[in-house]
C-alpha atoms as one frame of an Amber mdcrd trajectory, in Angstrom:
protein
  87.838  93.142  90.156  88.376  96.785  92.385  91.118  94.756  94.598  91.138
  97.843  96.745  87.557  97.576  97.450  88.198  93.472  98.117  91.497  94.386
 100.613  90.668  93.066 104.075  93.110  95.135 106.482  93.411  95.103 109.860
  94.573  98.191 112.376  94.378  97.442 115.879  95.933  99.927 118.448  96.495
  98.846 122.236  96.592  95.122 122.105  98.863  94.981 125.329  99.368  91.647
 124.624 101.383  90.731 127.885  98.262  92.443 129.964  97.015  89.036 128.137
  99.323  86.736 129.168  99.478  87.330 132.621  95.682  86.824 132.480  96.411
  83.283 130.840  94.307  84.286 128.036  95.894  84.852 124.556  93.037  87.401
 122.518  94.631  86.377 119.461  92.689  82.805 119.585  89.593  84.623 118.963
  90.036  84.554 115.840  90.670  80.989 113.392  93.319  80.705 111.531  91.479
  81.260 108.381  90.505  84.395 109.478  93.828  85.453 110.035  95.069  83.990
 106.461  92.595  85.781 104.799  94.061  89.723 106.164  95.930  91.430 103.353
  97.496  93.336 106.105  97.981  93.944 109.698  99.255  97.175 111.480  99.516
  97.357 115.201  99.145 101.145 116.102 101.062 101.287 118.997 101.531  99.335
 122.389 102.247  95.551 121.011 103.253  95.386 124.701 105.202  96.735 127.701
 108.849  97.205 127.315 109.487  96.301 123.410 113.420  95.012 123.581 112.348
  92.010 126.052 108.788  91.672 125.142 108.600  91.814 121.383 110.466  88.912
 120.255 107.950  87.196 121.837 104.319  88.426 120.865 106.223  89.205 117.531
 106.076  85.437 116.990 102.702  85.554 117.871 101.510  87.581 115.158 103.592
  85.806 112.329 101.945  82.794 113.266  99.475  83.719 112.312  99.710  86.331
 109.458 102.428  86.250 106.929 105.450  88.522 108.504 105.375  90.329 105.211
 101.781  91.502 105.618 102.964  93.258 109.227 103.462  96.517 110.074 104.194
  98.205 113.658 103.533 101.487 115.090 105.449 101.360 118.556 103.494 103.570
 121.175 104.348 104.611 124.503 104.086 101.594 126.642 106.693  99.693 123.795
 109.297 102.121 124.682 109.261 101.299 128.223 113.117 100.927 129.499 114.167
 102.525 126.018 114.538 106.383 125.105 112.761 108.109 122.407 116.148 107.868
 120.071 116.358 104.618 120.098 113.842 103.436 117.148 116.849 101.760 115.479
 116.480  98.928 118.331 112.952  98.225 117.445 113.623  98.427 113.487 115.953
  95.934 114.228 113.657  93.470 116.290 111.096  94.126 114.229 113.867  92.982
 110.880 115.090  90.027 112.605 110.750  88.740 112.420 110.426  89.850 108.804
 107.867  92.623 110.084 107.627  95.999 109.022 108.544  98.624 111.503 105.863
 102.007 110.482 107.581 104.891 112.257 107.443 107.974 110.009 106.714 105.627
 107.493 103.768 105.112 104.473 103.035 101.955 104.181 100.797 100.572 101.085
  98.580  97.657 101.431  96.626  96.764  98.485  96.799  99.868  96.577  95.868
 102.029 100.384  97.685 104.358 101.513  98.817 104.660 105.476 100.720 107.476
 106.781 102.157 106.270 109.932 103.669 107.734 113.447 103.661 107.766 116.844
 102.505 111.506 117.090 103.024 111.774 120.567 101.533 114.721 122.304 102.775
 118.296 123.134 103.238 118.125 126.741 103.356 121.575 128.457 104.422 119.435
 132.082 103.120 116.359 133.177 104.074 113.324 131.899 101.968 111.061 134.116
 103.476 107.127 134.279 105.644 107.274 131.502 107.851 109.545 133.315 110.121
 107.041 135.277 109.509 103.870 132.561 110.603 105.820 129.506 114.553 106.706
 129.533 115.470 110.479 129.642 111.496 111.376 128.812 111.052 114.897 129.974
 108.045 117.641 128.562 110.799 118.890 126.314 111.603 115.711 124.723 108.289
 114.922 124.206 106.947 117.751 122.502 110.183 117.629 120.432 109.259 114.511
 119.103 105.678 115.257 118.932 106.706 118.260 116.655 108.656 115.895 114.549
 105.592 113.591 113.765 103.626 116.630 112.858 105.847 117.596 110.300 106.380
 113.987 108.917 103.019 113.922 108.738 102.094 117.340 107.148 105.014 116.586
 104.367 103.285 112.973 103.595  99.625 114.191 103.786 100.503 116.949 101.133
 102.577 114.504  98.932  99.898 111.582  99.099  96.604 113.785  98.804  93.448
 113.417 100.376  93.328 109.544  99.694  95.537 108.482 102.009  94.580 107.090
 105.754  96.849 108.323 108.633  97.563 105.650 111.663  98.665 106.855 114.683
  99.173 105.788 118.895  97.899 108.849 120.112  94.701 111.307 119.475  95.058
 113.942 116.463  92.320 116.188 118.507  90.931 116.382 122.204  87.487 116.130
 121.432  88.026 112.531 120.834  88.087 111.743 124.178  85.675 111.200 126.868
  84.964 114.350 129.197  86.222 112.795 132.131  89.449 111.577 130.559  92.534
 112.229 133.434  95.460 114.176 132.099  93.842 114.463 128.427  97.396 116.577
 127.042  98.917 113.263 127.422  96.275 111.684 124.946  95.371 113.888 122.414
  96.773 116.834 120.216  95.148 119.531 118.712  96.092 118.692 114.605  92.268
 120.146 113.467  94.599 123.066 111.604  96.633 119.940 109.878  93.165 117.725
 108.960  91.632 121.164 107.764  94.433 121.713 105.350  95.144 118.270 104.249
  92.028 116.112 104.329  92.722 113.314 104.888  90.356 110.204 104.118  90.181
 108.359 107.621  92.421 108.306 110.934  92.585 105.954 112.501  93.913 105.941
 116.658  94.322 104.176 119.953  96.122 105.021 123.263  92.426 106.386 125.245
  90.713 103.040 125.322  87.698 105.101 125.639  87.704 107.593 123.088  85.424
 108.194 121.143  84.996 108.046 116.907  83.787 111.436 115.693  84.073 113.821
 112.411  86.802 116.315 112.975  87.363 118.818 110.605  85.647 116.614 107.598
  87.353 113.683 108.466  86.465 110.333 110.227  88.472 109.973 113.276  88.283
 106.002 114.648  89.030 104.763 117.606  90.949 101.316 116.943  91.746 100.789
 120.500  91.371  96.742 121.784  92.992  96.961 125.108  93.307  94.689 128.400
  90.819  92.054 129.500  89.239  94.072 131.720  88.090  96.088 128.881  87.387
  93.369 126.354  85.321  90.186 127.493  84.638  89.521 123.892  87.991  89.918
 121.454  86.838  88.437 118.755  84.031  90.656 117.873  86.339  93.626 118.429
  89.190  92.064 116.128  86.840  91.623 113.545  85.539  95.167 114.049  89.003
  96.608 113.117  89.315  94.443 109.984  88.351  97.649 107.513
């Protein structure tokens, strides 16, 4: 048997799980606990929740009760590093450690023989940096696009060592034509990487942060949207959940 082909993995960007909670709804019910059992992986591409260090323990839990911690990997996006700087991935290793999780920044992971490059990539922001200005410690346009060129060059270095098999996972857009034309503030969403998909090739990528985005060719490859979001955008979870399950 091509276990490969038989993998059931999930990767689900924007969950915004507390969004959830104070809604009184939990989106993770949508699905039975079978259904859960039965994912050979899980990988949460960015924005578990707001503010990660007081709101991760928590929804944390939630996902290893229902899929084996082991079989979890997190991306962190912008909304988990609410009330934390940009340096401070060490504190979110560490929660994710102390749940048996695997924390995925600038890191491959490999579930059932697949390949996923994973990373933040945040943006390069020429100015504005919209609401995460005053919830993300020290964030400025310079520290920003510093760490946006960072995950670019993770990412070129693990795209050329892995090959065109691989699958990159990341929070934000890898090219602005992803998004819908009437997106606000796109440079905060999306990044122009077509000259890094060109060279590389990678097999899918997979992305969340613009709810709305679309899923489109770039470049040869297939860009997916992976977004779930709040319940204003989702009256019906569980057909999204099991959407993502690829």
């Amino acid at each position: 048997m091509d276990m490969t082909m038989a993998a059931r993995i999930m990767v689900v960007a924007d969950l915004h799980l507390d969004h959830w909670k104070h809604a009184g709804r939990n989106p993770l019910d949508a699905l039975t606990m079978p259904e859960w059992a039965m994912l050979d992986g899980l990988i949460v591409a960015g924005d578990l929740s707001n503010e990660a260090l007081r709101k991760w323990p928590r929804f944390l839990s939630a996902l290893t009760d229902r899929v084996a911690p082991g079989r979890i990997h997190i991306v962190p996006g912008n909304h988990d590093y609410y009330g934390l700087s940009l340096d401070r991935d060490d504190a979110l290793a560490d929660i994710c450690a102390a749940h048996g999780v695997g924390f995925a920044q600038e890191r491959t992971v490999t579930i059932a023989g697949q390949r996923f490059l994973c990373a933040t990539l945040w943006t390069d922001i020429a100015q504005d940096l919209g609401r995460d200005a005053d919830r993300i410690a020290g964030a400025s346009p310079r520290t920003i696009t510093a760490m946006h060129r960072r995950h670019v060059g993770w990412l070129d270095h693990a795209l050329a060592e892995s090959g065109p098999d691989a699958t990159v996972v990341t929070h934000h857009a890898p090219h602005p034509d992803l998004l819908p034309p009437d997106q606000p503030m796109p440079d905060l969403f999306a990044s122009d990487l077509g000259a890094l998909i060109r060279r590389h090739r990678p097999r899918q990528w997979l992305f969340g942060h613009a709810h709305r985005a679309h899923s489109a060719v770039i470049e040869g490859c297939y860009c997916r949207n992976v977004a779930f979001g709040p319940p204003a955008h989702r009256p019906d979870p569980g057909a999204r959940l099991r959407q993502l399950i690829i």
